[in-house]
N, C-alpha and C positions, 0 to 999 in steps of 0.2 A: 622663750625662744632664744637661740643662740646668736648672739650679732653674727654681722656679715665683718669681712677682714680684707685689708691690703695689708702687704709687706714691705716696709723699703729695707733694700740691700746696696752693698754697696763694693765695686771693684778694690776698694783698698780700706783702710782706717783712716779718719779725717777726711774724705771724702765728700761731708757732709751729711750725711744720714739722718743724726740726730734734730739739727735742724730742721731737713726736710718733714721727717717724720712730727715733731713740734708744730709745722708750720699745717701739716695738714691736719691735725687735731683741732688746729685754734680755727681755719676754715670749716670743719664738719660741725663744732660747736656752733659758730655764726650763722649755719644754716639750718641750724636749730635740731643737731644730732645728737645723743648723747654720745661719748665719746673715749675710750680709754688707751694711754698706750701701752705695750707689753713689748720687754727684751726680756729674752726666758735666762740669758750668762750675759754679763755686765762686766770690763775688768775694767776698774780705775779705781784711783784713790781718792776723787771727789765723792763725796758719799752723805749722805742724812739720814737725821734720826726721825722717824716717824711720832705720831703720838701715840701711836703704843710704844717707844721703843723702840722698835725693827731696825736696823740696819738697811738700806737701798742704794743703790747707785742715782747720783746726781741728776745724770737725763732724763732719766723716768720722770725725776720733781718736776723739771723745768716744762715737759711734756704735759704731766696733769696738770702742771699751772696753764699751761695752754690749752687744756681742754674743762677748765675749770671746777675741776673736780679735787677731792682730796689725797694725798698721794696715797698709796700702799703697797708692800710689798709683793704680795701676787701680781703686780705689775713689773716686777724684776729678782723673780724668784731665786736666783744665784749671782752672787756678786764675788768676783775673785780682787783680791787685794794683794797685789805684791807686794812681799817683804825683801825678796831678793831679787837678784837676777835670775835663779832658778828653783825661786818659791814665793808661794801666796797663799792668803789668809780664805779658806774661801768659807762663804756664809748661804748658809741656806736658809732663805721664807724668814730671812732677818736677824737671824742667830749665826755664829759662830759657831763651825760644824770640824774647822781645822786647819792646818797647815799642811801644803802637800806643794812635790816638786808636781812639774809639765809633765814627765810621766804616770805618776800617779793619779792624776787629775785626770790624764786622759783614759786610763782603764775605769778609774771611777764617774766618769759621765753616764756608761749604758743605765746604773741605777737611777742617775736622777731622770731619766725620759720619762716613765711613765708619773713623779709627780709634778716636773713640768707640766704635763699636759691636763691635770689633773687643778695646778693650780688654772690654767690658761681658761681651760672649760667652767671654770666657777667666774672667773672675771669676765669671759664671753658672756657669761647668763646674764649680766646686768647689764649692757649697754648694746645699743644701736649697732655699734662700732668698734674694731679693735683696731690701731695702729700699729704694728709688729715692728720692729726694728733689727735688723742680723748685726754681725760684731764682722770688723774686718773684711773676708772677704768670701764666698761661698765657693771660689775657683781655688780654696788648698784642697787638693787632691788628696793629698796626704792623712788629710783629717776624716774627711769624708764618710766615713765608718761609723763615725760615734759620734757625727754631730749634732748639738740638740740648738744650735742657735742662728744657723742659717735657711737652708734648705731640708733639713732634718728638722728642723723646727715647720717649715712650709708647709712640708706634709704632716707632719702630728695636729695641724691648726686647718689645713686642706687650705689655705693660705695662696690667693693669689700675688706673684712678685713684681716691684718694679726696680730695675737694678737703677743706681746712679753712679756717677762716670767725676771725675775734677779734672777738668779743663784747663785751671789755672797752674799744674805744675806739669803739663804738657802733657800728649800722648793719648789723648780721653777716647780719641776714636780705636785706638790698638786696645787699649786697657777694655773699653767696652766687648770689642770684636773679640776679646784673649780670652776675656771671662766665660763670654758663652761655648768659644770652640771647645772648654773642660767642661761645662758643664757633659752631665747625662742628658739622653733624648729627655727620659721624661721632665727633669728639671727645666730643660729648655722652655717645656710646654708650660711651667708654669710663670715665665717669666712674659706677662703679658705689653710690658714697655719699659723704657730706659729716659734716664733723666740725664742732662748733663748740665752740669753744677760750677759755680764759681765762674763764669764769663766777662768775659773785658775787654771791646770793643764795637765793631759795628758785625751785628749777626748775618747779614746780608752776604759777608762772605765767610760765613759758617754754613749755610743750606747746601750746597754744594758737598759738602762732607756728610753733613745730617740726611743726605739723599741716598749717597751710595751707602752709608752704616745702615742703614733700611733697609736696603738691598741685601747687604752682608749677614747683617741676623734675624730678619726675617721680626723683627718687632716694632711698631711706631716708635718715634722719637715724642714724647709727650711735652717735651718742652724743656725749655735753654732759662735756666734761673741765673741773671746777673749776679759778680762778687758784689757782696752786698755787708757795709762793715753793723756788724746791729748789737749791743750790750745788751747777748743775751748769754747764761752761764756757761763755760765751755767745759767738758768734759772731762780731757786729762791734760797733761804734761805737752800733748804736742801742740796746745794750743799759740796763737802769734803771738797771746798779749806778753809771753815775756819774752820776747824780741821789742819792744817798743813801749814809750814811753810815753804813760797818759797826759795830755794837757803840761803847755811849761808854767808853772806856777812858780812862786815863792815861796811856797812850801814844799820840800824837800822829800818824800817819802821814800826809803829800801827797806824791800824786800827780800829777804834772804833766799833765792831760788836751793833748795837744798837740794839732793839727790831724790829723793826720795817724797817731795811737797807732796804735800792733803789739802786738801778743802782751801783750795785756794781763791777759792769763792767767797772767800770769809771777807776778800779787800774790794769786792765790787763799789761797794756806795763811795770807798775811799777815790777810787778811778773815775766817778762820776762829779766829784766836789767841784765847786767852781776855785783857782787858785789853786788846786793840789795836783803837784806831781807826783806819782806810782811808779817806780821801775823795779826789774826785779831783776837783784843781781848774783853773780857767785864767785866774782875771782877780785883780790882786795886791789889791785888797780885802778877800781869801777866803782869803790863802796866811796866814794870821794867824803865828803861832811858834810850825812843827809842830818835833818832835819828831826828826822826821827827815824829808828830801827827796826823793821820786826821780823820776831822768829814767827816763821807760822808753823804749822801743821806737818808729822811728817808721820808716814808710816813704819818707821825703823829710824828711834832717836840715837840711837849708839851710834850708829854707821853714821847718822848724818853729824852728829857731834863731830866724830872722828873724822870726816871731811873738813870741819871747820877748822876744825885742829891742825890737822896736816896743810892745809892752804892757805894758812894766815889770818883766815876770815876771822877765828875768836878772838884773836891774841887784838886784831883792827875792833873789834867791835867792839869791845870793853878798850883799848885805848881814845876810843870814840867815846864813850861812856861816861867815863873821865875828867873827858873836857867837856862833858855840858851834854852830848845827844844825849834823848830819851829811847831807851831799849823797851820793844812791850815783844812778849813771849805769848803766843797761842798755843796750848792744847801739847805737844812736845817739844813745840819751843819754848815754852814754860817750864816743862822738866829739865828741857839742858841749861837755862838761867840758874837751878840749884849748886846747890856743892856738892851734891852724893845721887848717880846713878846707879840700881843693882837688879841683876837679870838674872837671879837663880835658877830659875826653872827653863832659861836660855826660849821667853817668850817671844824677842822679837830679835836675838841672833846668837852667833856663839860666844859673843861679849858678857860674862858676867858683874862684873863691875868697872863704874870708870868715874873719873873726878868730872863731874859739872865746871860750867862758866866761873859758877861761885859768885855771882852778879845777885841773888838770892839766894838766903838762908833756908831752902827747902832743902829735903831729900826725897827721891823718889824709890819705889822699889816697884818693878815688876812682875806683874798677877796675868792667871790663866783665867781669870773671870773679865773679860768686857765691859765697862761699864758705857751706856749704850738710854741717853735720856734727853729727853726736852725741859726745861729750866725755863725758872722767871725769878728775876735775882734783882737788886735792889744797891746803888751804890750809897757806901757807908763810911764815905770820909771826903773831904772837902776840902783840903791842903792842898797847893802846888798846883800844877796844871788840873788837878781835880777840883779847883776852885769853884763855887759856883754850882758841883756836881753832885751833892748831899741830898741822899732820896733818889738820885733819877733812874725808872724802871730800864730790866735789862731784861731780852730776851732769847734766847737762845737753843743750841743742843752740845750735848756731850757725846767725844765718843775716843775713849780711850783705853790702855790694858793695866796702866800702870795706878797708885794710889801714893799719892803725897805729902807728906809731913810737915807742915809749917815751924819752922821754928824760929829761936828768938830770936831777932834784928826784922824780923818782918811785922810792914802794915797792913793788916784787912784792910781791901776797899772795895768789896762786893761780898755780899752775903743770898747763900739760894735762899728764896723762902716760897720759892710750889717747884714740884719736880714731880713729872707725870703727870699730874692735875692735883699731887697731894700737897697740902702746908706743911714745910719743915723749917727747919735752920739751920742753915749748913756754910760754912766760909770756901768760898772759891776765886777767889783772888787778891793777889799781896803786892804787894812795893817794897821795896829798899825805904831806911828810912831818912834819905834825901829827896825822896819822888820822881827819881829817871831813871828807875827799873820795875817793870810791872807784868806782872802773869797770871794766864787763867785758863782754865780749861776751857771755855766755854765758846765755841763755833760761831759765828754770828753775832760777836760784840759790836763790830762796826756797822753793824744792819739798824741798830739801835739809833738816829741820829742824833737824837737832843745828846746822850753823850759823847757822841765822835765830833761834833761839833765845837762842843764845851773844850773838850779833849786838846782839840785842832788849836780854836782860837787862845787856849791857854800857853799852848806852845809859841804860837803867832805872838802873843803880848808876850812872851820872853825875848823874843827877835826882836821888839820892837817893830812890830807889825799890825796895821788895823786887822781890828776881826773880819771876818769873811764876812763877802756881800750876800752870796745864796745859802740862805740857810730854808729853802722852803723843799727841795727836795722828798715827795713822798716815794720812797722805795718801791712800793709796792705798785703805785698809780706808775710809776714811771715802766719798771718791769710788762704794764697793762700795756702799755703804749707799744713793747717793741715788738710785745706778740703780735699784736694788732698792724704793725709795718711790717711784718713776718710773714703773714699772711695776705696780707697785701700782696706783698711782690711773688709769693707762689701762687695766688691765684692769678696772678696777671701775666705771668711766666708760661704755666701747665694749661693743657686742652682738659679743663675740669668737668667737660664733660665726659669724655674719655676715660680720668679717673674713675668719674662716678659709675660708669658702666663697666671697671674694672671691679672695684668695688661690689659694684651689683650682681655680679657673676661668680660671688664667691659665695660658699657655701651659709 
């Protein structure tokens, strides 16, 4: 039998959506649903490796973790990745399928509808439930033609819709009213209520508004969901957290906000430590003398190198380096730690080669092959702030273009040994050999705690500083906890039964 379906849409991007849609997975679960979500185009550069491998966009994960199921890509069958400002990497069903500008992207959508709908229909056979998710906003007219991720996606899934509105940067009742006046009749018709998202104050003199919007679009108002702050993963670049600065500790953490940041998901557990400060910065007036340094993740290292470069930021960060901070490089920020960058085949821009930090004796060169894996890796050396840290399991994923050369002056201190689910041997992370420069592919090293902790307090005993008090933190128990306030507050927010008889009335 095919599950039955909601959609959430949404008048803008960051709007909420993603949440919302999260939050009603993790209620349909509770009431004992099975459950999945599905966005048919996903663009951001938060992304995961499944265990097959696959490439996904980030929400989806955060979604199946909320409908506690395991992720997969027929859950987010096209994931675009910008590389530029007018190009992206785009991946189809998990694979890398290519590089294309906003117009060719958009003549080549009419091919992917029909295996959209094709994967949506195989994921509908299994569950109760689908959760639909649109991108942006279903009122670009412009698009309208060849969309497969809003309303073009509603009718390929016969999809009934709830649009949501954000209240918190003003205007939610125009944004709401503007959205439907472009819709078409029939779209109208499938838009069976509206949510309005991020509120902050007393609602009592919001009904008055929520009255005559009623009146104006001719849909219920299903419910007013307070801003609500909740550590749960955020999706791309526009998120707040890097406007603000987690917890004031004495432990000092920067974050290199690059052009171009990935998987910035990779510093959550560091944002939750008791005593650890996170900010994430980009201009060297700000990088003050943190504590510790990191390159994270980016999806175009050349450009974002050459950012560094032109703004001071490398020249401050190796003078930082110098005097004692510990630098650790993720995934391309580990590539631009080497001395030798090379982009022959102009993979990830028109930059063929360029000089590295030189903070690490790597070279990298750049490949049209993806490497695109989940890891279980093992650390292999025990000096310096890795004191203490000899044996401790690491867990992870890969996902990157390039392939790296270790050379001499560098320390292993991490070795893969299962990738996929196969035993190997494989070295995937180095140091400098004074121990305050360290790099690795591998996504989700701080997710690990017995080592971010070791990590942390090893830094801490260089400051002369007691070790940290909380070291009980479970990631994954805590992660359980916000879904669970997440759905809380939308079930206590939404007319769920309303939902449910939205829900009910879909195909």
């Amino acid at each position: 039998m095919k599950a039955k379906c909601i959609m959430i849409q949404g008048t803008a991007s960051s709007v909420g959506k993603s949440l919302v849609t999260a939050g009603l997975c993790r209620i349909l679960k509770q009431d004992g649903l099975s459950v999945a979500p599905f966005k048919s185009q996903n663009m951001a550069l938060n992304s995961f490796i499944t265990k097959e491998g696959k490439e996904m966009g980030r929400a989806q994960v955060v979604q199946a973790e909320a409908a506690g199921i395991e992720p997969s890509v027929f859950m987010n069958p096209v994931l675009l990745k910008p590389t530029t400002d007018k190009k992206a990497q785009v991946i189809i069903k998990g694979e890398v399928y290519g590089n294309m500008s906003a117009v060719e992207y958009h003549e080549f959508k009419p091919k992917l509808s029909s295996m959209v709908k094709e994967v949506y229909e195989e994921l509908a056979g299994s569950y109760d439930v689908i959760v639909l998710e649109g991108a942006g906003s279903p009122a670009e007219i412009n698009l309208r033609e060849k969309d497969i991720v809003n309303m073009g996606m509603a009718e390929l899934a016969d999809a009934p819709v709830v649009l949501v509105g954000d209240i918190d940067k003003g205007g939610v009742f125009a944004s709401l009213a503007g959205t439907m006046l472009l819709l078409t009749e029939e779209e109208k018709r499938r838009v069976k209520g509206v949510i309005i998202n991020k509120f902050r104050g007393d609602i009592d003199i919001l009904k008055p508004g929520i009255k005559m919007l009623e009146d104006i679009i001719r849909v219920p108002v299903l419910g007013v969901i307070p801003y609500t702050r909740l550590n749960i993963e955020d999706e791309d670049s526009l998120t707040e957290r890097f406007n603000q600065r987690t917890h004031e500790g004495d432990m000092d953490i920067a974050v290199i906000k690059l052009p171009h940041i990935s998987n910035f998901t990779d510093f959550n557990v560091l944002e939750n430590l008791e005593g650890v400060s996170v900010r994430y910065e980009d201009r060297v007036s700000r990088l003050g003398n943190p504590d510790l340094v990191i390159l994270p993740g980016t999806k175009n290292t050349l450009e974002d190198l050459l950012f560094l470069r032109k703004s001071g930021m490398e020249a401050e960060i190796i003078r930082r380096n110098r005097e004692g901070t510990v630098v650790f490089g993720i995934c391309g920020g580990y590539q631009m730690l080497g001395v030798q960058l090379e982009d022959p085949l102009h993979t990830e821009s028109g930059l063929e080669k360029m000089a590295g930090m030189g903070l690490l004796n790597v070279k990298t060169v750049f490949q049209n092959k993806k490497t695109t894996t989940q890891v279980r890796a093992g650390v292999i050396d025990g000096e310096g702030i890795l004191d203490g840290l000899n044996h401790t399991e690491i867990s992870g994923y890969e996902i990157h273009m390039g392939s790296t050369e270790i050379l001499d002056g560098c320390v292993p201190y991490l070795e893969i040994h299962e990738l996929l689910g196969k035993n190997i041997k494989k070295l995937d992370g180095v140091r400098n050999e004074t121990g305050t420069v360290f790099g690795t592919y591998i996504h989700g090293v701080f997710d690990n705690l017995d080592f971010t902790a070791g990590l942390i307090n090893n830094i801490r005993k260089r400051k002369g500083l007691d070790k940290m008090v909380d070291l009980t933190l479970d990631f994954k128990e805590f992660k359980e906890s916000q879904y669970e306030k997440l759905a809380e507050i939308v079930r206590g927010s939404l007319d769920m039964k309303l939902v449910y008889e939205i829900i009910g009335g879909s195909r």
